[in-house]
C-alpha positions in Angstrom: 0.0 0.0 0.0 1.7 3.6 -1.5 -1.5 5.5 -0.5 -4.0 5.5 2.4 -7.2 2.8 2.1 -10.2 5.1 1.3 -13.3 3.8 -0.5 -12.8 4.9 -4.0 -10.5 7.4 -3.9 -12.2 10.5 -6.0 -9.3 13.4 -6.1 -6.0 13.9 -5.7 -6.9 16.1 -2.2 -8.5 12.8 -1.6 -5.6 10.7 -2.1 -2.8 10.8 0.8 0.6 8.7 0.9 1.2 6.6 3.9 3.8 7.8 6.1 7.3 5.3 5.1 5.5 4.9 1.4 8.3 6.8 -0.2 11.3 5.9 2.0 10.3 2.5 1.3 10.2 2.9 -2.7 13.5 5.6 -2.6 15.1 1.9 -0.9 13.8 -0.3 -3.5 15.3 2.2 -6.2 18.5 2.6 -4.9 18.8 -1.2 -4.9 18.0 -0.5 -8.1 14.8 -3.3 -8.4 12.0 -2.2 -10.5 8.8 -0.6 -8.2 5.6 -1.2 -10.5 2.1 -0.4 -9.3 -0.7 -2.6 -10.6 -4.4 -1.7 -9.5 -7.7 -2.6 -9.5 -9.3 1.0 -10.2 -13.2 0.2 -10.9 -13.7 3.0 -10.1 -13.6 4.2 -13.2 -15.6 1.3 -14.8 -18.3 2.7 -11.9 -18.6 6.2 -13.3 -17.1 7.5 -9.7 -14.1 9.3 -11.2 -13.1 9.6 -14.8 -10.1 7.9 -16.8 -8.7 11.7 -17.1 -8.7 12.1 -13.3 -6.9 8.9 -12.9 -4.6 9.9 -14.7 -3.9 13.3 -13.0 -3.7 11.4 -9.6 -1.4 9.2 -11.2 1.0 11.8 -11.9 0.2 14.0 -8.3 1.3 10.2 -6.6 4.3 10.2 -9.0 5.3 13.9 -8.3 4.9 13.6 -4.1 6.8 10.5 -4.5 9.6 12.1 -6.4 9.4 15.2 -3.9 10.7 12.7 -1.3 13.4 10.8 -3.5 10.9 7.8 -4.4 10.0 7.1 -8.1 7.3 4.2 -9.4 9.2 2.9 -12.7 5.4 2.2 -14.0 1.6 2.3 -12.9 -1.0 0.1 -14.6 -4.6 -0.2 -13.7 -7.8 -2.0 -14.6 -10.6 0.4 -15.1 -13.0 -2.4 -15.3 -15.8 -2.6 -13.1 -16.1 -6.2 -11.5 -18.0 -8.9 -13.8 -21.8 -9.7 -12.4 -22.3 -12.8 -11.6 -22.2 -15.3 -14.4 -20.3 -12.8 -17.1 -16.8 -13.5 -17.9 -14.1 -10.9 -16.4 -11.8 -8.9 -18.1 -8.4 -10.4 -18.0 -6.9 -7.4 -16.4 -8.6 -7.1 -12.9 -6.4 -8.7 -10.3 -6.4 -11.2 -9.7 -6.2 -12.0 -13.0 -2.8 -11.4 -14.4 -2.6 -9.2 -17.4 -1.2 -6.1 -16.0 2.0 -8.3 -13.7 2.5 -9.6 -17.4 2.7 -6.4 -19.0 5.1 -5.2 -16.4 6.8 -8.6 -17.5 7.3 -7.7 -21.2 8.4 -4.1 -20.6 10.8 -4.3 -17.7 12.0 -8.1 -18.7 11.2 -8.7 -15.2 11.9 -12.9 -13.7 8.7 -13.5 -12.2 10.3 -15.8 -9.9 12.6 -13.1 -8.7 9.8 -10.5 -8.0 7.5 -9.4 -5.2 4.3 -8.4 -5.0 3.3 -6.2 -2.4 -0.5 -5.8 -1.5 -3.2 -5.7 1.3 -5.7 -8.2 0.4 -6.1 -11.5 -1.0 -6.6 -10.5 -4.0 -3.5 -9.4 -3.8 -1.8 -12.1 -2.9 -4.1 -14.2 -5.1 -2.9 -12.4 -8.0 1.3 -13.4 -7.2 0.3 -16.4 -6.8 -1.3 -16.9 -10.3 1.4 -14.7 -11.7 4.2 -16.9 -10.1 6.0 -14.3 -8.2 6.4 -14.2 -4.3 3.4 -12.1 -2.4 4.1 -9.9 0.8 0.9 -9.2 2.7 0.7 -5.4 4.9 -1.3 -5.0 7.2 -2.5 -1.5 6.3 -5.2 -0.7 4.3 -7.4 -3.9 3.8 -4.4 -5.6 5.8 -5.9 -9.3 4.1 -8.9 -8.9 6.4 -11.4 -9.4 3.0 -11.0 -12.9 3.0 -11.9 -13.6 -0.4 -9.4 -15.7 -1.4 -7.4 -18.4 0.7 -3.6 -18.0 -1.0 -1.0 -17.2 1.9 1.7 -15.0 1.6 5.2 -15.5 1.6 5.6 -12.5 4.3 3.1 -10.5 6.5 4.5 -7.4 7.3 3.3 -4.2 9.2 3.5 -1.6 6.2 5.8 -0.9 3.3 8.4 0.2 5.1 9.1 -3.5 6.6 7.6 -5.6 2.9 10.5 -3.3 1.5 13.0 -4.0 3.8 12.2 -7.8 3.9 12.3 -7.8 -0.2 15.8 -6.1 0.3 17.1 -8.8 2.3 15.1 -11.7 0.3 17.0 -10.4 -2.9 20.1 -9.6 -1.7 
């Protein structure tokens, strides 16, 4: 988790980073691993907040990180709404993999040797169908929304310890 759990975030006064968020990510980049945001935004598929706002949040995020040394080598997000009932999904929304595979293709990343950081299941759902190693935080969601049953490879407080672990796992 970069920024703080809200339901549907709407603006970018809405949208706040969580304290460690970019001393964890300026760690990560120094180390000189790629930091890659993938997220579920259906919002957007919901009519809440429009693809052009997401996009100017997206750079606010990227401009408060880089006011504190931190930068996010690439953000993807599925603006699908979730599938009713019966419909087939898109193949985007975690935990489905698309966008961990796009990430794949552009950075030439080794699945095997990357992390994915999150706060729910789905989260850790979606490393696990990717094939990359999933580090649950307990902020945000913090895994409470029990909708899936894959267990992490690390549980850690925040980002600030998932980055520190990574650091150590990679080393």
């Amino acid at each position: 988790m970069i920024v703080e759990d809200v339901h549907y975030v709407r603006s970018i006064e809405a949208m706040r980073v969580l304290p460690g968020a970019a001393e964890a990510i300026h760690r990560l980049n120094k180390a000189g691993l790629k930091v890659v945001v993938v997220s579920n935004q259906s919002g957007v598929g919901r009519g809440y907040l429009s693809l052009r706002t997401l996009a100017n949040m997206h750079r606010a995020l990227r401009a408060r990180l880089a006011a504190r040394g931190a930068k996010l080598d690439a953000i993807y997000f599925c603006p699908h709404a979730p599938a009713k009932k019966g419909e087939a999904g898109c193949g985007c929304r975690k935990p489905a993999t698309a966008m961990v595979e796009r990430a794949v293709r552009r950075w030439g990343l080794s699945l095997a040797d990357s992390f994915l950081v999150g706060d729910s299941t789905t989260d850790i759902q979606t490393a696990r169908n990717a094939g990359c190693r999933a580090v649950l935080v307990r902020t945000g969601k913090g895994g409470r929304d029990g909708r899936y049953k894959a267990k992490p490879d690390a549980v850690c407080r925040d980002i600030g310890r998932a980055a520190a672990w990574i650091l150590r796992e990679s080393a």
